[in-house]
Each structure stands twice: as C-alpha cells, then as structure tokens.
VMD Tcl script that draws the C-alpha trace (Angstrom):
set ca {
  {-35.22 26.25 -3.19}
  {-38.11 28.41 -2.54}
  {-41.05 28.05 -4.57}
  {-43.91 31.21 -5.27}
  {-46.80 30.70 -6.94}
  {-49.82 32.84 -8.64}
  {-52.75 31.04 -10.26}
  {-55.27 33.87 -12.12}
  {-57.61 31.82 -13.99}
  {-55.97 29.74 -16.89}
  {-52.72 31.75 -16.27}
  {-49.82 30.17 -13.94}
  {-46.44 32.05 -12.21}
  {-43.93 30.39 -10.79}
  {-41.46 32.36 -9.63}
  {-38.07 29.61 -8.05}
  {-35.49 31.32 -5.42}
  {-32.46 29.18 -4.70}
  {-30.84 26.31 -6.87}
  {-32.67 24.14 -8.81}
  {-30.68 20.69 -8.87}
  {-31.19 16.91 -7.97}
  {-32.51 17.64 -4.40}
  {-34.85 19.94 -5.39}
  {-35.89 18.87 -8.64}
  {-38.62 16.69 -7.63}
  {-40.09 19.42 -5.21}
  {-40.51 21.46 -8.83}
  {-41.75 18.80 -10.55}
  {-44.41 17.83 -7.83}
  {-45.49 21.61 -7.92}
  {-45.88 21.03 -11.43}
  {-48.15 18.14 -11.88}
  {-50.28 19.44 -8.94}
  {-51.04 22.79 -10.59}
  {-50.62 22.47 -14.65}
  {-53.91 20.90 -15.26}
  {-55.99 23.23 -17.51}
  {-53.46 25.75 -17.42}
  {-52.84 27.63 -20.65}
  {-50.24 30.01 -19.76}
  {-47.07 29.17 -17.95}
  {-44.77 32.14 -16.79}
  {-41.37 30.36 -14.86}
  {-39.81 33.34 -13.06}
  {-36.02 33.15 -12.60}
  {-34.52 36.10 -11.52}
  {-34.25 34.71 -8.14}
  {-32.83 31.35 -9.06}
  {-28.77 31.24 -8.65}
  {-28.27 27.34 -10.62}
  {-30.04 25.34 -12.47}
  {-28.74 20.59 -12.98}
  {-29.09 18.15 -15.34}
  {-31.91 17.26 -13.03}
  {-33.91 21.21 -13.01}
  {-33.31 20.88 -17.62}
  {-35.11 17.52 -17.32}
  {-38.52 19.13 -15.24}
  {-38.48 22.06 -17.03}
  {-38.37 20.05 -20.59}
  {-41.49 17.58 -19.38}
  {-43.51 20.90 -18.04}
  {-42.45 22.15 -22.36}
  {-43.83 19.28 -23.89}
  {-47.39 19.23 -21.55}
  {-47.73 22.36 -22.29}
  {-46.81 22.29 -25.98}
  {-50.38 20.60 -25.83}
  {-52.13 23.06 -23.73}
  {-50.36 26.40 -24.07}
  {-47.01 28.29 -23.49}
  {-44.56 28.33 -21.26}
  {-41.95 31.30 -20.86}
  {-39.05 31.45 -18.82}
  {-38.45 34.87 -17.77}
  {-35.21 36.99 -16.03}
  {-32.98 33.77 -16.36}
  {-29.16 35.00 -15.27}
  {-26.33 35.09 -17.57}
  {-24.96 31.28 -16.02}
  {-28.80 29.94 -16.58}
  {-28.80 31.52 -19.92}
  {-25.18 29.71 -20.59}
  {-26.36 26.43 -19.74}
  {-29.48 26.56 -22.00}
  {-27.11 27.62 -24.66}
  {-24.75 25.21 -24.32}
  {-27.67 22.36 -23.62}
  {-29.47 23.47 -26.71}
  {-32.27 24.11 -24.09}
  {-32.20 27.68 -25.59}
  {-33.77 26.27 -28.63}
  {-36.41 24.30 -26.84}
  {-37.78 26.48 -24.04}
  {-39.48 30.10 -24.99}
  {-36.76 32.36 -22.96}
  {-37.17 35.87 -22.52}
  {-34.35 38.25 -20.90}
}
mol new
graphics top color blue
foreach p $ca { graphics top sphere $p radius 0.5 }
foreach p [lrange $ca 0 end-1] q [lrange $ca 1 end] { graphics top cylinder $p $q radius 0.2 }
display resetview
C-alpha cells in the first residue's frame, strides 16, 4: 500500500493506493497518529485503494472517533467492493462516505 499525503494548515489528505489489510494496517495507523494532532479536517482518498480487512475497518474507526473530538473525517471515491463492505459492516453508518 502506497500512502500520499497533503497537510494545508488544519486540513489533512490522505489519499491510500493498494490494499489496505493486516500487513498494512499498522503502516496507516502509524501515519495516523503521527499527523492527526490538531487536525480538523480529515479527507481519506480511496479511489486508488483496490481492498480494504477487518484490520483497515478497525484504523479507520479509531481515526472516526479522534476525530469525532476534533473535526471530520470523509472518505471519498470508495469503489463499489469498499462501499459493499461498509454496508454490510454497518461501517456505512459510522464513517461520513461520499461517492
């Protein structure tokens, strides 16, 4: 998994190429805790990323709830397969997901 990042002031994208599962899970989540810290906005591109785990659903829900305290987070351009697992997780009613 390939990760991009933009900081502009309070406002973070990530944009994730590749699969995001147990092996790279914990590269996301390190990116994460390095770079939330008085962030308000949180923009998670996805329209490179192919799969999402268990493992990716559990990062992405502890990035929601720090910044359910300090902002919002959007996942963006999620594919139809992403979108299904959200869906069937319940994820879809957890995360902010745009199409």
């Amino acid at each position: 998994m390939t990760i991009n990042k933009k900081i502009e002031g309070d406002h973070l994208t990530i944009a994730l190429e590749g699969r995001l599962d147990t092996t790279t899970a914990p590269q996301l989540e390190a990116e994460m805790r390095n770079s939330i810290s008085g962030i308000t906005e949180l923009d998670l591109d996805f329209s490179e990323l192919a799969y999402i785990s268990s493992a990716g659903l559990r990062v992405l829900l502890s990035a929601q709830k720090i910044m359910n305290k300090q902002g919002n987070m959007t996942i963006h351009n999620a594919n139809e397969d992403i979108m299904d697992v959200f869906e069937v997780t319940g994820f879809i009613d957890i995360l902010n997901v745009e199409e």
